[in-house]
N, C-alpha and C positions, 0 to 999 in steps of 0.2 A: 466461651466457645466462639464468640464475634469476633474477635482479632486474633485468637490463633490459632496456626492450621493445624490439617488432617492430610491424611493422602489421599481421599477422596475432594479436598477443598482444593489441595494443589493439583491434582491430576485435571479436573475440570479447570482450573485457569489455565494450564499449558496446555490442553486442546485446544480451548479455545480462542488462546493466543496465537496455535500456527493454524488452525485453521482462518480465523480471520486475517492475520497473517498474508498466509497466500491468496484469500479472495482481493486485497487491496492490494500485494504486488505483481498478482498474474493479470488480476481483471480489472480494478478500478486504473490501476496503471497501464500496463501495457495491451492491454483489450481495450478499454471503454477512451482512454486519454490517447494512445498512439494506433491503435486498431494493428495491433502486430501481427494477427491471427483473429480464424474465423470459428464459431460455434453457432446455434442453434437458438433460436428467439427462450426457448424455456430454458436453454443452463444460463443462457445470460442474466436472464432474470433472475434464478438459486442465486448466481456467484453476485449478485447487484444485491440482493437481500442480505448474502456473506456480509459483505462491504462495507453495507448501512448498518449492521449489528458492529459496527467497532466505531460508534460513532463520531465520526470523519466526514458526516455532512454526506447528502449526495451521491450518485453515480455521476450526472451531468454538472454540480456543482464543481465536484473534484478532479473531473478532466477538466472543464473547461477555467481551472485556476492554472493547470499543471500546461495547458497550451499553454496560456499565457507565457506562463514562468519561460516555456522554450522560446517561446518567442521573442522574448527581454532579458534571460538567461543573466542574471549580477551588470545588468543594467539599473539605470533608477527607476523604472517600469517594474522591476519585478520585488515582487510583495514580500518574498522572502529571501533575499539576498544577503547576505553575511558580510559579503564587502561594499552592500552601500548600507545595510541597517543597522549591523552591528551581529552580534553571535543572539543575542537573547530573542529578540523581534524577528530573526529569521532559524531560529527555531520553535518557540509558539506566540509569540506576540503579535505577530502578522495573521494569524490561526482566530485569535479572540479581536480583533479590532473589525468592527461594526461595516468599516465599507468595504471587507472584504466577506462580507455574509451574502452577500447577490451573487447568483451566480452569470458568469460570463456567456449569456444566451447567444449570442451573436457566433460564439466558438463552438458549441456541438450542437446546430442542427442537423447533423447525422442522427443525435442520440436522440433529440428533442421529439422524434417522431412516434418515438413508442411511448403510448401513452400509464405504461407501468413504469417507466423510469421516469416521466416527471411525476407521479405520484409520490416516488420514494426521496424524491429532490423535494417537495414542496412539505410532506409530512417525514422528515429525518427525524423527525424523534421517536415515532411508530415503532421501530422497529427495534431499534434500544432498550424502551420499556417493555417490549411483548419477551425482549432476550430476559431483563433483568427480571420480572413478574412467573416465568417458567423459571427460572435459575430459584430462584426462592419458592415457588412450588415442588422443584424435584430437589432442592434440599430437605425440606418436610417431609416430602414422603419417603427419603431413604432416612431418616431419622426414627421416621416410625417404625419403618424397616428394622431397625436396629443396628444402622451403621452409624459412625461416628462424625458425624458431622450436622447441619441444621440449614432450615432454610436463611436465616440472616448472615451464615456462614457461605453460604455458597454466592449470595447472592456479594458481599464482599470481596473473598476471592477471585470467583467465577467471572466475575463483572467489573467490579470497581480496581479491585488491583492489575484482573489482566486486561484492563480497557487504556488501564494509566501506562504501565509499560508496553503494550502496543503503539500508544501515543508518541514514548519519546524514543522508539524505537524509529516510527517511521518517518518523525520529525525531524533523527538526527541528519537523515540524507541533506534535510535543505541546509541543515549547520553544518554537522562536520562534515562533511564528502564533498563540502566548497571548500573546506581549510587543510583539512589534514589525508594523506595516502599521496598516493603516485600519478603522473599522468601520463599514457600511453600515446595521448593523440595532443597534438597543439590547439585543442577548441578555443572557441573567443571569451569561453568563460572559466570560470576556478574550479567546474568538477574536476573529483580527483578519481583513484580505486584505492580502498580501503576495506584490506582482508577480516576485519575485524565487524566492520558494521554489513560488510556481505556476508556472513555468517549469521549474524542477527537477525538480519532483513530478507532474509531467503535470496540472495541475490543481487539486491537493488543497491549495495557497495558500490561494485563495478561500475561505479556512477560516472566516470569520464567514457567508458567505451559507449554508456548506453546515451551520452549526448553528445557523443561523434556517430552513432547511429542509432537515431533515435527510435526508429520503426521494427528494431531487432529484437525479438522476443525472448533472445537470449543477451544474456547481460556477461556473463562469464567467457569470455571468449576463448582464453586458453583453457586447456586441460587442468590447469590449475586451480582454474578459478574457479572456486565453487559455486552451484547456482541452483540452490532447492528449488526455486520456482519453475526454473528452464527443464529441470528433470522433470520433475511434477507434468507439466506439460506435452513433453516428448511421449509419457505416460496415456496424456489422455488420446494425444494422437493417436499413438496406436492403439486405444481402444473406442475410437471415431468419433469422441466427445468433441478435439477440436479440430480444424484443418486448415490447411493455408498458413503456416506458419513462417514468419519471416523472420531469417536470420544473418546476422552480418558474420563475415571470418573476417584472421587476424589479415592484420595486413603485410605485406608478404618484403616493401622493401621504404624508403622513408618518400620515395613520391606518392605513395601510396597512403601511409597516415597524415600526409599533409592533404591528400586531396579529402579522405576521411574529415578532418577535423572542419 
C-alpha cells in the first residue's frame, strides 16, 4: 500500500499541491517578495504558514532571495541564473548550496517586523513536520475508517510526492522561463512567457511580463494568458480578503514596451 496509489492518496497530493501552490505564487511571491497587494496581518500569516508547509524555506527568506534575483536578474550576482550557472544550478543547485541558506536580512525589513514571520523563517522546518505528522495521522484514521488508503500512504503521496513536484514546478520558473517561451517586452534579462509552465505554476509562466513589471499582481496580461492565481485573487478581492491590488495592462504601442522593459 506504500508506493501505490488510491484516490484518496492522489486526491490529497493535488489539493495540496494547488493549494500550496497558490500560497507560494499569490503570497510568498507576489505579496511577501513584491508587496503587489494588501491583506490583513492574520491571512497573511494562514497564507505564510500555506508557504512554509511546501517546504521552500521562509516567508522572509524567499522574498528576500527573489529581491535579490530582480535585482541581478542573469547577472553574476544572481544565485540562480541559467546563463551564468548553467540549467542544473539554476534550477535546484543554487536551492541546496550552503551560502544561500541566510537569508537576505538587509532586503525585507518590511517583513522583519512581524515577529511570526521571523518565527517561521528561523524554525522552516516546523511546519513541514506538523503537515507531514497530521498527513500520516489522517491517513490512519481513514484506514480505520475503512477507506483505502494508510497513514505511510498519505503521508508519501500527500507530502513526499506532492512536496517533490511542487519543487520542480516552481523551480522550473528560475530554468526554463529564462531559456525557453516568448518575450513580449525587451528586459535586460532572459525571462521569457511560456504557456505551458503558466499552466503549471498557476500563472508564474508569464515570467517576462511579470519582470517588466514586477509589482503586477497579475502575470497574465492578455486575455489569453491564463493566470490561476490572478483569478484566485480577483476572487478574494471581492470578498474583502485582499485590497489594493496592483496591476500592469498590455502595452498599447512599442514606445510603450520599451519603456515597460
Amino acid at each position: 500500500m506504500l508506493f501505490r496509489s488510491s484516490p484518496v492518496a492522489v486526491a490529497v497530493a493535488i489539493a495540496l499541491f494547488a493549494l500550496r501552490m497558490f500560497a507560494i505564487t499569490a503570497f510568498y511571491h507576489r505579496y511577501f517578495s513584491h508587496r503587489a497587494f494588501r491583506t490583513g496581518r492574520a491571512v497573511q500569516f494562514v497564507f505564510a504558514l500555506l508557504g512554509a508547509s511546501a517546504v521552500q524555506r521562509g516567508p522572509l527568506w524567499w522574498a528576500s532571495h527573489h529581491r535579490h534575483h530582480h535585482l541581478h536578474s542573469d547577472e553574476p550576482e544572481d544565485g540562480h541564473s541559467a546563463r551564468q550557472h548553467g540549467f542544473i544550478r539554476s534550477h535546484m543547485g543554487w536551492f541546496l548550496d550552503g551560502r544561500h541558506f541566510a537569508t537576505r536580512a538587509s532586503l525585507v525589513t518590511d517583513l522583519a517586523r512581524y515577529p511570526e514571520l521571523r518565527w517561521l523563517d528561523r524554525y522552516d522546518v516546523a511546519v513541514p513536520a506538523l503537515l507531514a505528522l497530521l498527513l500520516y495521522a489522517l491517513g490512519a484514521t481513514l484506514q480505520g475508517a475503512g477507506l483505502d488508503t494508510s497513514g505511510a500512504q498519505l503521508l508519501v503521496w500527500g507530502f513526499c510526492i506532492s512536496t517533490v513536484t511542487l519543487y520542480h514546478a516552481t523551480f522550473s520558473i528560475n530554468s526554463l522561463a529564462h531559456r525557453y517561451g516568448s518575450r513580449r517586452y525587451a528586459t535586460r534579462d532572459d525571462s521569457r512567457n511560456n504557456v505551458w509552465l503558466a499552466l503549471l505554476t498557476f500563472g508564474e509562466g508569464w515570467h517576462n511580463n511579470h519582470h517588466a513589471h514586477p509589482v503586477s499582481a497579475r502575470h497574465g496580461l492578455a486575455w489569453y494568458e491564463f493566470d490561476i492565481s490572478w483569478i484566485t485573487l480577483k476572487l478574494m478581492r471581492a470578498l474583502g480578503i485582499v485590497s489594493n491590488i496592483q496591476v500592469a495592462r498590455l502595452p498599447q504601442n512599442d514606445e510603450e514596451r520599451r519603456a515597460a522593459a
